[in-house]
C-alpha positions in Angstrom: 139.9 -96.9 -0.2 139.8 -93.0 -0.1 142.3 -93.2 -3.5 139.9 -95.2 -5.1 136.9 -92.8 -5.4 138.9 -90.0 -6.8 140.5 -89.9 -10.5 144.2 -90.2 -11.0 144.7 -86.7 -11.9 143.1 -85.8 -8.4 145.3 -88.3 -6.3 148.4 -86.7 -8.4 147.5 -83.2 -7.6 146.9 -83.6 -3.6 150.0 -86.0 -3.4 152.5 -83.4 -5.1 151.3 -81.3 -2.3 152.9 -83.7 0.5 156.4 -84.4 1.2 158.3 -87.1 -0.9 158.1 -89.2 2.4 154.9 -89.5 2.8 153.4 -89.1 -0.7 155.5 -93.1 -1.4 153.4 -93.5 2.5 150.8 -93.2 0.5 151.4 -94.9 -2.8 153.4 -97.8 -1.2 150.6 -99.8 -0.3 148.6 -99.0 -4.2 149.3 -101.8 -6.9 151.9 -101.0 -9.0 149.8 -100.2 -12.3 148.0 -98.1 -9.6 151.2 -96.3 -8.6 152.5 -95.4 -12.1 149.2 -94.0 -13.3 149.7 -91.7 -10.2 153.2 -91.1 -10.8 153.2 -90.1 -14.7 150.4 -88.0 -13.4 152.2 -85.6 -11.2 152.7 -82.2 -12.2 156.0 -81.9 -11.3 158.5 -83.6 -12.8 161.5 -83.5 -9.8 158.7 -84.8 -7.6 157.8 -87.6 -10.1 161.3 -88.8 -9.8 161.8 -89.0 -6.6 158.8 -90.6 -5.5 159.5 -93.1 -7.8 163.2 -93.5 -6.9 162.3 -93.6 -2.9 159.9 -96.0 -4.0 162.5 -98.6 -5.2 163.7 -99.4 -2.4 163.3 -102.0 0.3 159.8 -101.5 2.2 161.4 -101.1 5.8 164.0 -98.9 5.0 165.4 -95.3 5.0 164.8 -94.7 1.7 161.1 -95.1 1.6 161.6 -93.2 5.4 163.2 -90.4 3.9 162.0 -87.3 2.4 164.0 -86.1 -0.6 163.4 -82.3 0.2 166.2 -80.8 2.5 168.7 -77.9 2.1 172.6 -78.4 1.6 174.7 -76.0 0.9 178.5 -75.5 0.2 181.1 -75.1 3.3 182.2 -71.2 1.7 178.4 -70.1 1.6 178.0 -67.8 4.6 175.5 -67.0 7.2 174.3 -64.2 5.2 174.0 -66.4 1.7 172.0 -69.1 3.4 169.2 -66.8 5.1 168.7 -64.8 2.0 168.4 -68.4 0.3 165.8 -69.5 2.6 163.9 -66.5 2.5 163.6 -66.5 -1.2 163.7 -70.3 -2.3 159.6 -70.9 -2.4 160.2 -74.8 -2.5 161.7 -75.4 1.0 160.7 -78.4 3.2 157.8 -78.4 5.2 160.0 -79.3 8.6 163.7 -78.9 8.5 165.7 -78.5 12.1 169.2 -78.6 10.2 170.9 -77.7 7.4 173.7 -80.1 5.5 176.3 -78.9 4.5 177.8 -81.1 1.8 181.7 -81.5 -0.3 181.5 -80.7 -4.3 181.0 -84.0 -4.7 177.7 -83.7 -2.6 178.5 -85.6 0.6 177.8 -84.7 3.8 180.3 -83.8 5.9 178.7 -81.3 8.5 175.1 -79.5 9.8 174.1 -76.3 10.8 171.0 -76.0 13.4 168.9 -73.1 13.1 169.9 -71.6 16.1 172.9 -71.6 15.4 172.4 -70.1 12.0 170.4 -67.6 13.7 172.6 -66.4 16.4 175.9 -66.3 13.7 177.1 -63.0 12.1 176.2 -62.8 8.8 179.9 -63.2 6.9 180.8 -65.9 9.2 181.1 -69.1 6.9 178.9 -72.1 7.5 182.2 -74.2 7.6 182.7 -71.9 10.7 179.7 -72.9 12.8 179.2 -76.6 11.5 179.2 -79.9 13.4 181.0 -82.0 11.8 179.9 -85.3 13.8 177.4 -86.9 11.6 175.0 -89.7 11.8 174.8 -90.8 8.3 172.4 -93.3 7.6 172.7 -95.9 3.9 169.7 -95.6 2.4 169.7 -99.5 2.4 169.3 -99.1 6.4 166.4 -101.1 8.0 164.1 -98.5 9.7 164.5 -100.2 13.3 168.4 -99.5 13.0 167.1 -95.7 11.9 165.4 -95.8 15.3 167.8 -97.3 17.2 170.5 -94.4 15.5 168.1 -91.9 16.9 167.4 -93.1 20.0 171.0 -94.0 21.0 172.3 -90.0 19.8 169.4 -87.9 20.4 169.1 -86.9 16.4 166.6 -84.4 15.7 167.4 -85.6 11.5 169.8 -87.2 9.8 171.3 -87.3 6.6 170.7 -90.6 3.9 173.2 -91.1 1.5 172.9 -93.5 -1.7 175.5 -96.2 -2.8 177.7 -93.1 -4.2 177.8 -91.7 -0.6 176.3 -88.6 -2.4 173.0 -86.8 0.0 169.6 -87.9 -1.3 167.8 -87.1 1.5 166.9 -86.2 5.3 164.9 -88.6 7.9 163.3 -86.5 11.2 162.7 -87.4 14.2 159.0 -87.6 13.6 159.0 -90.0 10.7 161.2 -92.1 13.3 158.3 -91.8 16.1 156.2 -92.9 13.1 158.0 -96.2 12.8 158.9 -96.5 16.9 155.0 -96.9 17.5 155.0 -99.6 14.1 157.7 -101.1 15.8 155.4 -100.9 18.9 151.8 -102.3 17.9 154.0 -105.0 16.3 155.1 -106.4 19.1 
């Protein structure tokens, strides 16, 4: 209802200032000539794109649950590398807790907490302080068995992969609380 009293140009301006998750929160529940005004309307064209690409799939899943914004890096970047990165690189998420560290062929095959970024010497290698047990979660992946994932291992995020098995995204803990009070009122 709120949408509805502002112009598109408006709408497309405050929802490239939210995270990919919850600007397709917002736009999932507009009709879809509604949704592409929006969409050709934002400024930005990465952010176009994957709003749009989160929005295709499944209502219920981990790709609409996911936000598109999160950091991966290469296993030989060090320490040193990924703080000057971070310090430098304007467009970071909002939240991370992690970063993914990821193969040339962009898969995920370890994380890096912050603390233990923080507490490493700065030429030590992130393939040096990764964990290497990941929860990796098909984009395809109903949101209750998102929940369940995080429930059952304690995740603070987890990567979501596409069909390729390439990294396309990050789910936190608090879009899972998000869908465990859904999940909830439901029944």
């Amino acid at each position: 209802e709120i949408i509805e009293n502002f112009d598109t140009v408006e709408v497309a301006a405050a929802i490239s200032q939210l995270d990919t998750d919850d600007a397709v929160a917002v736009l999932e529940d507009l009709d879809l000539p509604h949704q592409r005004q929006i969409l050709e309307a934002l400024p930005n064209y990465a952010d176009r794109v994957g709003v749009a690409e989160s929005l295709t799939y499944p209502e219920n899943t981990a790709g609409r649950l996911m936000q598109r914004e999160v950091i991966s890096l290469p296993t030989f970047w060090t320490v040193g590398q990924t703080i000057d990165y971070m310090r430098e690189t304007a467009d970071l998420p909002q939240d991370f807790y992690e970063i993914f560290v990821v193969n040339p062929r962009l898969e995920p095959i370890g994380t890096v907490r912050l603390n233990s970024l923080l507490r490493a010497r700065r030429p030590v290698r992130l393939s040096d302080i990764m964990e290497q047990k990941l929860h990796i979660i098909p984009a395809v992946t109903d949101q209750e068995d998102v929940g369940y994932l995080f429930d059952q291992y304690d995740l603070i995020s987890a990567p979501v992969v596409g069909i390729s098995g390439r990294l396309i995204g990050v789910i936190t803990v608090d879009d899972v609380l998000n869908v465990v009070q859904e999940e909830a009122e439901e029944d």
